[in-house]
GUDREN-78185 format. One line per field, with one value per residue (C-alpha): residue number from 1; residue in one letter; chain; x, y, z. Coordinates in nm, 2 decimals, padded with zeros to 4 digits. Example, Ala and Ser with C-alpha at 12.3 -4.5 7.8 and 13.67 -1.06 7.14 Angstrom:
2
i	[1 | 2]
aa	[A | S]
ch	[A | A]
c1	[01.23 | 01.37]
c2	[-00.45 | -00.11]
c3	[00.78 | 00.71]
***
This chain:
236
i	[1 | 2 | 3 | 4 | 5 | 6 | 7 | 8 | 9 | 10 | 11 | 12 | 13 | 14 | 15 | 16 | 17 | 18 | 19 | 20 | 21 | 22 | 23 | 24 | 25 | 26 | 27 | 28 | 29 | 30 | 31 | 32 | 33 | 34 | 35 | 36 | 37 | 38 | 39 | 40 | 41 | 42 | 43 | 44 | 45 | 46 | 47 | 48 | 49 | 50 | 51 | 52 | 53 | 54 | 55 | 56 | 57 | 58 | 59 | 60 | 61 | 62 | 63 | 64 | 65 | 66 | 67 | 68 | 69 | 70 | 71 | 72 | 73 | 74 | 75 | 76 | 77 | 78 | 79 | 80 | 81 | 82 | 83 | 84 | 85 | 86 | 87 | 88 | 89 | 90 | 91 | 92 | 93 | 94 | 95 | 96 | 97 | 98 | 99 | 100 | 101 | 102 | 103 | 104 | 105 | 106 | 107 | 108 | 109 | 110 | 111 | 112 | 113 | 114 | 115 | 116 | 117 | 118 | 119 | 120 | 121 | 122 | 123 | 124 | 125 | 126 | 127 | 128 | 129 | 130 | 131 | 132 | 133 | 134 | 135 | 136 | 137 | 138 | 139 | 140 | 141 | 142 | 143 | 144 | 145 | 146 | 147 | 148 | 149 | 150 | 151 | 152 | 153 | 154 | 155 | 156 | 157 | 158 | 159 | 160 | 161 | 162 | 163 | 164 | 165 | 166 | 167 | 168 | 169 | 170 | 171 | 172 | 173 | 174 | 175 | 176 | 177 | 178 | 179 | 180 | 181 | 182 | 183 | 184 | 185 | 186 | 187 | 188 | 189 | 190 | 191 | 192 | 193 | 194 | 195 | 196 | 197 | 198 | 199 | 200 | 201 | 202 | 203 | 204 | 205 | 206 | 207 | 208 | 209 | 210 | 211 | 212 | 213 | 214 | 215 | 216 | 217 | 218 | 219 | 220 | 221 | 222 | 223 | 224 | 225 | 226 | 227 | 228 | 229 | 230 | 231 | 232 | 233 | 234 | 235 | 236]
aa	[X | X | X | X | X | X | X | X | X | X | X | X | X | X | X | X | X | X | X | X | X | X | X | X | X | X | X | X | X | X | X | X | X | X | X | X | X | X | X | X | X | X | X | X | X | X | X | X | X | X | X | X | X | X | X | X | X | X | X | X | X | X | X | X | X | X | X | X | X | X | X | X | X | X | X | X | X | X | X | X | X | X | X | X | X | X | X | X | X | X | X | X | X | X | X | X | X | X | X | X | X | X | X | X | X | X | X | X | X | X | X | X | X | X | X | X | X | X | X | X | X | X | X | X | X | X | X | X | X | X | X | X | X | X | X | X | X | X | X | X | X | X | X | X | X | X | X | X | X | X | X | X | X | X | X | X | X | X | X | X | X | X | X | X | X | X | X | X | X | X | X | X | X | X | X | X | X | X | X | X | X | X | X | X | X | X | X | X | X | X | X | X | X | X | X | X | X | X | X | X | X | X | X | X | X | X | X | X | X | X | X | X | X | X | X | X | X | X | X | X | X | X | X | X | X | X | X | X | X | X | X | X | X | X | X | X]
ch	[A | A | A | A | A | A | A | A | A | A | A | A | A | A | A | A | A | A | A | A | A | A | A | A | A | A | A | A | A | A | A | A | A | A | A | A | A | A | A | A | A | A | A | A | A | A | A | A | A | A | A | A | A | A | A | A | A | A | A | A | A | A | A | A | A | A | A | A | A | A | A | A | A | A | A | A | A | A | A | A | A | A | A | A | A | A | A | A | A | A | A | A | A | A | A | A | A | A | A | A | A | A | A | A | A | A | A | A | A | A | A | A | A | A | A | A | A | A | A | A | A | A | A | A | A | A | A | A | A | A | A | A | A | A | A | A | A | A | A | A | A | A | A | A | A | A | A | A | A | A | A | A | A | A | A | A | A | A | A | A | A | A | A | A | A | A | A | A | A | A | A | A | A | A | A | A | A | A | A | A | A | A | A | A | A | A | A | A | A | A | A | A | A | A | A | A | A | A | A | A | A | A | A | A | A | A | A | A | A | A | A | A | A | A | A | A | A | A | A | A | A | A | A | A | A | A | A | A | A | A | A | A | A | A | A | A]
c1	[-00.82 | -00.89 | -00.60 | -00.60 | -00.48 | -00.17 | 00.11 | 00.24 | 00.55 | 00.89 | 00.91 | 01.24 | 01.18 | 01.33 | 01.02 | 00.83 | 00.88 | 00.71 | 00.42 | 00.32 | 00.33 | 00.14 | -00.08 | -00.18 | -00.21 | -00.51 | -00.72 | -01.08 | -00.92 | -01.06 | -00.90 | -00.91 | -00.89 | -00.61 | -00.35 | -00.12 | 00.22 | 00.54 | 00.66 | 01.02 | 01.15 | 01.18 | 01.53 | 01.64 | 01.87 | 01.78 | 01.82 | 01.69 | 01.35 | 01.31 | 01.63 | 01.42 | 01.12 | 01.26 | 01.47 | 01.12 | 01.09 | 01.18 | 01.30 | 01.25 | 01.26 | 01.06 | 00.77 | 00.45 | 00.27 | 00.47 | 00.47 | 00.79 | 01.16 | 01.29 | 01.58 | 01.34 | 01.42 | 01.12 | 00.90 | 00.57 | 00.48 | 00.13 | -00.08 | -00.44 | -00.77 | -00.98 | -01.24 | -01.18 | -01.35 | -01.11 | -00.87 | -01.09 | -01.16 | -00.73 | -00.72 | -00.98 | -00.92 | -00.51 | -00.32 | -00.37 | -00.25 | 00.06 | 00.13 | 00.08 | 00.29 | 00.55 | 00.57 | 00.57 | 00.89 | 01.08 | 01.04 | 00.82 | 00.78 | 00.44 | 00.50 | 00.15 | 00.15 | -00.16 | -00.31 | -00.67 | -00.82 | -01.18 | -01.19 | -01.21 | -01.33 | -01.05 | -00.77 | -00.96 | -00.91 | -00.54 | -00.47 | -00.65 | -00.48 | -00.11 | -00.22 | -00.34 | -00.02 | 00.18 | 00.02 | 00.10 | -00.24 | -00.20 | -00.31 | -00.59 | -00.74 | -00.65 | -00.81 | -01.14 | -01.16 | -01.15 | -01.40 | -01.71 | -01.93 | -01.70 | -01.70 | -02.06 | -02.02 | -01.86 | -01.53 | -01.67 | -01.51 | -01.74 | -01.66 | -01.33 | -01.33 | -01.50 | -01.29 | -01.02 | -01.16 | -01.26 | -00.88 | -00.81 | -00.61 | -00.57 | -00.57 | -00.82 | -00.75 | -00.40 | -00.55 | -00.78 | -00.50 | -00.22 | -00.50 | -00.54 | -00.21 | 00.04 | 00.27 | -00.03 | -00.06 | 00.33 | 00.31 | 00.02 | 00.19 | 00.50 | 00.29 | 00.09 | 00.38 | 00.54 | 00.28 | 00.17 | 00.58 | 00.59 | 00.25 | 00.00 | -00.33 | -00.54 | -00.57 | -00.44 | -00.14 | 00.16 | 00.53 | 00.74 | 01.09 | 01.00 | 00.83 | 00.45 | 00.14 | -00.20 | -00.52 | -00.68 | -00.52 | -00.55 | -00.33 | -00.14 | -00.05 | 00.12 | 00.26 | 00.44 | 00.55 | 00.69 | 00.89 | 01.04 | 01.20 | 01.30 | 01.49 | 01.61 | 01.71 | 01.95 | 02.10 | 01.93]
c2	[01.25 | 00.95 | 00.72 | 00.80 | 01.17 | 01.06 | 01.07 | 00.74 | 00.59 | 00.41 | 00.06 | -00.11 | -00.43 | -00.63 | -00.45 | -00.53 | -00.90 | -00.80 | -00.59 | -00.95 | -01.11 | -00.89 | -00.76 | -01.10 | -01.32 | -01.20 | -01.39 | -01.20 | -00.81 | -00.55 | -00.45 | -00.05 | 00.07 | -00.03 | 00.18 | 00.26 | 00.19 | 00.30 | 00.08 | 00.22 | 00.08 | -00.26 | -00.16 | -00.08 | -00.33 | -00.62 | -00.60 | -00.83 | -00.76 | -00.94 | -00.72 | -00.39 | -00.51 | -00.57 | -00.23 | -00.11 | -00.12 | 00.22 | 00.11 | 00.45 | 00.47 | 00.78 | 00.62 | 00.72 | 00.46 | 00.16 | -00.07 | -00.27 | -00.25 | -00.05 | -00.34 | -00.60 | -00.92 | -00.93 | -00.60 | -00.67 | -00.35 | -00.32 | -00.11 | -00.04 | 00.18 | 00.28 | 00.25 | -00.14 | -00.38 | -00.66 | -00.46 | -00.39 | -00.80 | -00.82 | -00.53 | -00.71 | -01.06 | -01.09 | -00.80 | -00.82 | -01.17 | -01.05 | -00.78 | -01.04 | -01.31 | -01.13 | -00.74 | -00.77 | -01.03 | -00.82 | -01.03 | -00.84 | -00.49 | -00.37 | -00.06 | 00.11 | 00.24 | 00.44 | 00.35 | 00.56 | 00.37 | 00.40 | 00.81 | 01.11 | 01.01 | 00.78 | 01.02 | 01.21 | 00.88 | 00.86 | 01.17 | 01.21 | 00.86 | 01.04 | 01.36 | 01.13 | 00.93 | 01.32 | 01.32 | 00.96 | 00.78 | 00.61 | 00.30 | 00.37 | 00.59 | 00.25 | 00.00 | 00.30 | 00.36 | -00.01 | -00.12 | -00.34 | -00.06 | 00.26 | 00.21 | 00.24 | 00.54 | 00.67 | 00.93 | 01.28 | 01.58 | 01.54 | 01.19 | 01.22 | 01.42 | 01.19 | 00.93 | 01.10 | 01.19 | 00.84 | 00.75 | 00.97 | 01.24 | 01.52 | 01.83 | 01.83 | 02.14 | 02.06 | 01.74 | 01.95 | 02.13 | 01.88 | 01.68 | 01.95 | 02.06 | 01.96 | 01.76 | 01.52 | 01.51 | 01.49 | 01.17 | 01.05 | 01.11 | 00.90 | 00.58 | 00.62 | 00.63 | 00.34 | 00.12 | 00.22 | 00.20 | -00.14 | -00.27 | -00.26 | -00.30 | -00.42 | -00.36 | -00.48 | -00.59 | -00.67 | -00.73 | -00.98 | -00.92 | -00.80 | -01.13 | -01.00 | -01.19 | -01.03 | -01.01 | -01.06 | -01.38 | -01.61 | -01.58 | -01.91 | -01.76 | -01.46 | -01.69 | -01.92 | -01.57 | -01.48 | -01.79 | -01.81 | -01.47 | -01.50 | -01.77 | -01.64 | -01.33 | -01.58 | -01.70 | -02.06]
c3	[-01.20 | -01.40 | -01.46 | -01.85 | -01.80 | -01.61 | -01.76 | -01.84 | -01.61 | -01.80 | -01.69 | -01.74 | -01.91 | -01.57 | -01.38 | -01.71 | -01.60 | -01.27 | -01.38 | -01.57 | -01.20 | -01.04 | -01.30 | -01.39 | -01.03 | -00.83 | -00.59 | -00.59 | -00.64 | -00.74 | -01.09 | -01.23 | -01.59 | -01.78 | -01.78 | -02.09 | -02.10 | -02.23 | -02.49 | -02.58 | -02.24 | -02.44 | -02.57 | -02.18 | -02.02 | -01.87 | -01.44 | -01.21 | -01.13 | -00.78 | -00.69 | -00.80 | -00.67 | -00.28 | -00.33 | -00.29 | 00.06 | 00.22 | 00.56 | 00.70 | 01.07 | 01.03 | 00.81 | 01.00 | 00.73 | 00.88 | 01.13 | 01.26 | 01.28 | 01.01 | 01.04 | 01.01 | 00.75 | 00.58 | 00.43 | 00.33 | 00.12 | 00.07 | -00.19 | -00.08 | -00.12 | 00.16 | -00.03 | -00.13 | 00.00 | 00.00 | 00.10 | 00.42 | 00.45 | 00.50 | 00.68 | 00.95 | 00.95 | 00.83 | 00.89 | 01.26 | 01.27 | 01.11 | 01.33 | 01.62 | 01.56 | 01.29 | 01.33 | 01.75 | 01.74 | 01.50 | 01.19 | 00.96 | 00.83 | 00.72 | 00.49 | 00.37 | 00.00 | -00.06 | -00.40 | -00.44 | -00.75 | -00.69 | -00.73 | -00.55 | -00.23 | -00.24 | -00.26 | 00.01 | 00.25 | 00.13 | 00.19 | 00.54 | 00.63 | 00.61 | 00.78 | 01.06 | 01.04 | 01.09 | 01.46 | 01.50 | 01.47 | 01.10 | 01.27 | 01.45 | 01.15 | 00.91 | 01.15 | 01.16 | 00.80 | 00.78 | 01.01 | 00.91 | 00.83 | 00.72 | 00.31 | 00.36 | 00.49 | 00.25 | 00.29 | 00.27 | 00.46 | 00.74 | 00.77 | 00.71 | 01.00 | 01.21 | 01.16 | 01.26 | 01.58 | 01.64 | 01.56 | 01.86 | 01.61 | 01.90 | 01.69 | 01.41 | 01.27 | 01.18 | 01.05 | 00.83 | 00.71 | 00.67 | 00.45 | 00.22 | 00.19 | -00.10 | 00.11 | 00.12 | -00.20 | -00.33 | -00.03 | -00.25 | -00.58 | -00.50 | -00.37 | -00.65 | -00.90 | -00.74 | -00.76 | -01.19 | -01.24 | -01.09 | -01.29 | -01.01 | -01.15 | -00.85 | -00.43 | -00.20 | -00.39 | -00.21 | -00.22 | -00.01 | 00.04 | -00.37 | -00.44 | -00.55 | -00.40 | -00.52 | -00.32 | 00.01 | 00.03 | 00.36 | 00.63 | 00.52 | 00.20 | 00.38 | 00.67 | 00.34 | 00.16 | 00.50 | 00.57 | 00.21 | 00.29 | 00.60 | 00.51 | 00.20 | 00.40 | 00.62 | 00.28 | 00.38]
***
């Protein structure tokens, strides 16, 4: 579906504020079609769009697209397409660094919004991603869809597939079918709307505690974003 046919999603005009921030600050991303927007929100209240922003975060202990304590201080949310290349650069060379030194001592949060920008065989990868996260192996499907030489690949059925048995997804017929089925793509639908309601226009983009940050940014740049809410979280 191309992102002209959609429908067009209200934005308050405190998440207006926001959709500037992150529509705007990008460091090397990869940008989509513009995407129209609702003007008649102008007239809506003002809110505060930080506070809408970091309401965001699910915090679902049953979120098979996260990593971390569901009680953790700081959320990173993070929108992404398989099929993006910088998104693949984080995925390698930051995310893991992360996990290592702020998910495993109960710090961060790493919630995964699936964004498919980049076509079909991106929503295919979105979609194949959560059916692989319903038998537990999100992860290890993410870190094989994102290895060096997967986009090149390309995300057909077959493939699809194949990643999934690499990811060590035990039942690939359920996998087949979860992909396929409408739960996938009503999971798809709501990241999706999330991110267009909130003004993302590039992957990865990310939110921090509801602070944006844009791009596969280096790790220093997620390790200051990390600190600031932490110790905003502890009211310091």
């Amino acid at each position: 579906m191309s992102r002209s046919s959609r429908k067009p999603l209200l934005i308050s005009a405190g998440v207006a504020l926001a959709t500037v921030t992150l529509g705007l600050v990008s460091w090397q991303a990869t940008a989509p079609e513009e995407r129209p927007r609702d003007t008649a929100s102008a007239s809506a209240p003002r809110t505060d769009p930080a506070a809408e922003l970091k309401a965001l975060a699910r915090r679902d202990a049953g979120d098979k697209l996260a990593l971390g304590r569901a009680d953790a201080p700081v959320v990173l949310i993070e929108y992404s397409d398989f099929k993006c290349g910088y998104c693949g650069k984080f995925a390698r060379d930051t995310e893991p660094e992360l996990v290592k030194k702020y998910v495993e001592d109960g710090t961060l949060r790493i919630e995964w919004r699936n964004f498919p920008i980049f076509g079909a065989e991106s929503e295919a990868a979105a979609k194949a991603a959560w059916a692989a996260g319903r038998q537990d192996r999100f992860k290890a499907f993410h870190a094989a869809a994102y290895a060096e030489d997967a986009k090149a690949k390309g995300f057909g059925e077959e493939r699809l597939t194949e990643l999934a048995r690499e990811a060590g997804v035990p039942d690939l017929e359920r996998f087949k079918r979860d992909m396929a089925g409408e739960e996938a793509a009503a999971a798809l639908r709501r990241d999706q709307e999330e991110g267009y309601r909130i003004g993302v226009r590039s992957t990865p983009s990310f939110l921090v505690n509801g602070q944006p940050l844009a791009g596969a940014q280096p790790l220093d740049a997620f390790a200051a974003a990390i600190a600031r809410a932490e110790r905003a979280a502890a009211g310091q």
